[in-house]
N, C-alpha and C positions, 0 to 999 in steps of 0.2 A: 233482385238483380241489380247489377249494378249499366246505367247508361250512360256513364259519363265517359264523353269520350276519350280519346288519347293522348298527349302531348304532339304528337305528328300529326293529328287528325285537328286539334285547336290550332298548331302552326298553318295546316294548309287551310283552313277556313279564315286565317287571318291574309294570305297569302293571295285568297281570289279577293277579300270586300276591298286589299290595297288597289292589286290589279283593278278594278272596277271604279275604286275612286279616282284613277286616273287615266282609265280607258273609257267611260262611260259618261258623257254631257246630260246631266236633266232633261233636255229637249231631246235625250236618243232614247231613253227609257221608255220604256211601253209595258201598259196591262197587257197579261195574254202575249207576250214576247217571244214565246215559244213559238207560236202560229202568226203573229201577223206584224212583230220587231223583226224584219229582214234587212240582213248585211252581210256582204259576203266580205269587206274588210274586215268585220269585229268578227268574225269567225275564222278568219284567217289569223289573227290577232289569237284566237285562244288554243288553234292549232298549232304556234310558234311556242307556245306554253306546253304542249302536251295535254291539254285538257279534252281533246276530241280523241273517241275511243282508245279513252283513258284505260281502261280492265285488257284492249285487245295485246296478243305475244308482240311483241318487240319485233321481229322478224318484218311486221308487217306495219311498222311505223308507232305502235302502239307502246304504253307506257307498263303494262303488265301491273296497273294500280288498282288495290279493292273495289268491290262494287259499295262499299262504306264512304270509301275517299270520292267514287264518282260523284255517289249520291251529295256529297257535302258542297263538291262543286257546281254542279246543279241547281242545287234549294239555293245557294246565293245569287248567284247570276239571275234565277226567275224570281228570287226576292227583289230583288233591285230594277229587276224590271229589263234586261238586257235584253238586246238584239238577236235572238239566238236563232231565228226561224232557218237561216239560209243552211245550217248543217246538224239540223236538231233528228229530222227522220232518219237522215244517213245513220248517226249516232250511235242514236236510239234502237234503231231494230233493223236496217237494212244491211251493217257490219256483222250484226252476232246475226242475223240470218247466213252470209256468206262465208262468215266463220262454221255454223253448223254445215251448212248444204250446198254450199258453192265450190266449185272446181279449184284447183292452186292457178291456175291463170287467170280467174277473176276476180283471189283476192289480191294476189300479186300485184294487176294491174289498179283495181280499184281501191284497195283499203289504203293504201299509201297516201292516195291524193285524197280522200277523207276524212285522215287522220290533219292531213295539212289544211284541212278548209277549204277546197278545191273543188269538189264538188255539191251539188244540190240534188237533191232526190223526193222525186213525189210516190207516191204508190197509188195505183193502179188496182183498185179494189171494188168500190161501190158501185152500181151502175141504176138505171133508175127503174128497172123491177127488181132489184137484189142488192137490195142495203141489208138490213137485219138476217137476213136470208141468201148469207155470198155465195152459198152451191148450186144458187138458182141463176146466176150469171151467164152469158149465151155470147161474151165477146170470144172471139174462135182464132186459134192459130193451126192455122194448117201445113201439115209437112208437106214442103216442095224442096227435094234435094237436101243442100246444105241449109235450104233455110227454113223458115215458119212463116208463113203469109198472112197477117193479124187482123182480122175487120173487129170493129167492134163499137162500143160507149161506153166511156165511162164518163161518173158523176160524185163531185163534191171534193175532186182531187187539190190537197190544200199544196197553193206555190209549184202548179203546173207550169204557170206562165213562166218561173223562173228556172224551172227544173232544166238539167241537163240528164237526166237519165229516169224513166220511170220503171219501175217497181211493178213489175205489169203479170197479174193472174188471169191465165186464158184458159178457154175450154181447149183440149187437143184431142180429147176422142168423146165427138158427141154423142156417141154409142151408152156409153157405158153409164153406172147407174150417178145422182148429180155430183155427188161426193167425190166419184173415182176416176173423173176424169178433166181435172185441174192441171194448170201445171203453172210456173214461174216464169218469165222472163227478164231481162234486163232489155230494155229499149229505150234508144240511144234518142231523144228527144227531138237532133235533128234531123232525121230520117224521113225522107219524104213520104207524105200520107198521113202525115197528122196534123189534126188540128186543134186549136185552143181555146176556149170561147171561157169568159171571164160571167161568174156568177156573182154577182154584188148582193151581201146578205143584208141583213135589217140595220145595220149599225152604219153601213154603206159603206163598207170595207169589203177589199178584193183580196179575194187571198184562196176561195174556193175557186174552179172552173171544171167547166167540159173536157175531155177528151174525146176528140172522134179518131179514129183508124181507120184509113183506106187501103189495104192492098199492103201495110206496110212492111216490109221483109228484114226479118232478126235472122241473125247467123244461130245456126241450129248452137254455136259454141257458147250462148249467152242464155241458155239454158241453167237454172240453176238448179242444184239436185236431179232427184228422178223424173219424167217425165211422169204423166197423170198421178203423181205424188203431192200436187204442189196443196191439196184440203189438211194435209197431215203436217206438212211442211209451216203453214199458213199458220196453223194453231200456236206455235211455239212461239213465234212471231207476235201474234196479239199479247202474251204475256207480257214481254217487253211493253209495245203500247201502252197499255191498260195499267202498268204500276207504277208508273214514277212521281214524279213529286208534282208535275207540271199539272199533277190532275186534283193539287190542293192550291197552288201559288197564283193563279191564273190573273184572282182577284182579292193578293195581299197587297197591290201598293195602297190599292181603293178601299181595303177592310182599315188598314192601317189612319190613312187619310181621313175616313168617314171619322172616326176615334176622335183625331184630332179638334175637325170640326163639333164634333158631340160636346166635346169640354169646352170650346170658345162660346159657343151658343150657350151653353147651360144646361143641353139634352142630357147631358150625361148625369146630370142629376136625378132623372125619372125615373121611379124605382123600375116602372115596366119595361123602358128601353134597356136598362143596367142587368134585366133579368136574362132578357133578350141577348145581349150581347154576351153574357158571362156564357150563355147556354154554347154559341158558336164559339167561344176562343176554346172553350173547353175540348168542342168536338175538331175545333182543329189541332188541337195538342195528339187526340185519340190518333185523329187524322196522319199526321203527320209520324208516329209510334207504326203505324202501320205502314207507312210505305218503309221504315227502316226495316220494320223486321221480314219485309221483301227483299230490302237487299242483302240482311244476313243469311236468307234462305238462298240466296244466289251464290253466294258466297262460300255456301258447302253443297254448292252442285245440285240444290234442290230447284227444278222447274217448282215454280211457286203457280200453278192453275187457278186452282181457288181463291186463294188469298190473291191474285191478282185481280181477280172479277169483283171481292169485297171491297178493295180498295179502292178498285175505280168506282164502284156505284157508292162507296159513302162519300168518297170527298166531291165527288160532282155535282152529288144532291147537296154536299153545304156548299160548293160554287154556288148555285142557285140562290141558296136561302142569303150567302153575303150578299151577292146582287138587291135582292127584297131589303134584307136592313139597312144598304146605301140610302135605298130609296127614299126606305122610311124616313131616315134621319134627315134627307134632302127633301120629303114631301112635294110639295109644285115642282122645286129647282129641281128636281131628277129628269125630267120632260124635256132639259134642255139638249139637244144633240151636241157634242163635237162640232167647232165653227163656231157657234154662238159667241159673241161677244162677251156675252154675261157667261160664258158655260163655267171656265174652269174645272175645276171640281167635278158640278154638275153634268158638264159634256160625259167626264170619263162614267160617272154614275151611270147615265142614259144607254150608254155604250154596253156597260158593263148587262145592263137588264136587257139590253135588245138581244146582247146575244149567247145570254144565259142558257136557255135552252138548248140549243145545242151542245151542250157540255154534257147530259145523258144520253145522247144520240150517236156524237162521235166516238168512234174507237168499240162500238160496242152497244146497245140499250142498254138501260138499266131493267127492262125483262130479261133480255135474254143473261145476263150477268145474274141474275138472280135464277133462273135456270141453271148456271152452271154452278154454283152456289149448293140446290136442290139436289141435282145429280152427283157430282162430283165433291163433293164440301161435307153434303149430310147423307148420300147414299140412297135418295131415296128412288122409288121405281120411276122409269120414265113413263109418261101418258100413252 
């Protein structure tokens, strides 16, 4: 097979690194950009480019550009580390969800300003007995008239505190059995009844919080798709999350950096670290072969299920493992946090291993991806 890519496709990957070397200050760069580099200038910045739902029809602000070209736009921008968090969900899954299942007045009204960098979007998913298990969720919208009246919790929602619209799965008929009675909502952030409460993880970065819901009242109109459809709806949805590049790049500027440091030190001479590392670049070459051939399945209209569950559980588990060889390579200095004096380097290392773990937890476990793997992948019986 031939991967090399196209003359248009080397033009536009030449096209974002110019963009970036002079949209992007060294002090704006961030590991992990996706989730905790926010700017809602530099996304409005790549909005004025057309790079924000890049693949969506024209009609609706969008570029009608491959899911090859988005991809190539992406892996650079989280190569380099860019700002992207403030319109990375909208982007990512909150579009091609409204594209699939949403009414023409709500792409109408909202894909426009998403395409332009406009808005910010959290989702409304985990709550704290129904992470791995979201059909066991019990926040409730209940039909009064035109509207839905939401009590609820949610938990680990990334960039609440900045969201203007959340992304929100309620129970609407707690009758029915847990699966079948889900539904979607758009809810408009500033709506009275909600509240925000900031969870500060191990690395001491805020970027997770609380959701509470009191009484809060959605227009039955911000409904998306079918009503108690939204478990079926939902599924198509994680595909998007679960495959893009963002779940190899998290911790390339630090992979790249450690490198660095390995040859100035002399580490890079030990045959065991040399083994060590050849082992990871490798598997991120594999790594990175697989989220493309995600988007060429998207590409010819193939929902990619499996192959999206594979992706995410191997490049997460090598996030982890780059985290550990930071470490090694930095020894003591890894211990240093972000803020230290002495950190450099070291800060982002410490940063990177505090919050490694969560990298198999979000968007998915790496069990339950191996379950769909099981079932769906190799066909075997369910337990």
């Amino acid at each position: 097979m031939d991967f090399a890519p196209t003359p248009a496709e080397e033009r536009l990957r030449e096209e974002v690194r110019a963009f970036l070397r002079e949209r992007l200050a060294p002090a704006d760069a961030r590991d992990d950009g996706w989730i905790v580099g926010f700017s809602r200038e530099f996304s409005r910045a790549l909005g004025e480019r057309g790079w924000i739902g890049y693949t969506w029809p024209k009609r609706y602000g969008g570029s009608e550009g491959s899911y090859l070209e988005r991809l190539i736009i992406t892996e650079e921008l989280l190569r380099a580390g860019a700002p992207v968090a403030a319109h990375w969900m909208a982007d990512r899954q909150i579009g091609p969800a409204l594209l699939a299942h949403g009414s023409e007045e709500q792409r109408r009204e909202l894909l426009p300003r998403i395409v332009r960098g406009e808005l910010v979007f959290c989702v409304g998913m985990s709550e704290p007995n129904a992470g791995s298990d979201l059909a066991a969720l019990r926040t409730r919208a209940v039909a009064d008239g035109d509207h839905y009246v939401v009590d609820g919790h949610k938990i680990w929602t990334t960039n609440a505190h900045e969201a203007d619209y959340c992304y929100l799965v309620a129970r609407t008929d707690p009758h029915a059995a847990k699966h079948r009675g889900l539904s979607e909502l758009l809810v408009d952030m500033r709506t009275p009844g909600i509240t925000v409460r900031p969870i500060i993880d191990m690395a001491g970065e805020h970027h997770f919080n609380e959701i509470f819901f009191e009484g809060v009242r959605v227009e039955r109109r911000w409904l998306v798709g079918e009503e108690n459809r939204g478990w079926y709806q939902i599924a198509a949805q994680l595909d998007y999350e679960r495959s893009g590049i963002e779940r190899l790049l998290s911790n390339a500027r630090v992979l790249e950096d450690v490198r660095a440091h390995a040859r100035e030190t002399g580490l890079a001479e030990d045959p065991l670290w040399r083994d060590r590392l050849a082992s990871v670049l490798t598997r991120v070459t594999i790594g990175r072969w697989l989220i493309y051939r995600v988007a060429w399945l998207l590409s010819q209209g193939i929902v990619p299920n499996k192959e999206s569950a594979l992706t995410k559980a191997f490049a997460t588990e090598l996030e982890q493992e780059i985290a550990e060889l930071a470490a090694q390579a930095l020894g003591p200095h890894a211990l240093l946090l972000p803020g230290s004096p002495a950190a450099r380097l070291a800060g982002r290392v410490a940063r990177a291993v505090a919050f490694a773990p969560g990298y198999t937890i979000m968007g998915g476990t790496s069990t339950i991806l191996r379950n769909i793997l099981a079932l769906r992948g190799l066909g075997l019986p369910a337990a």
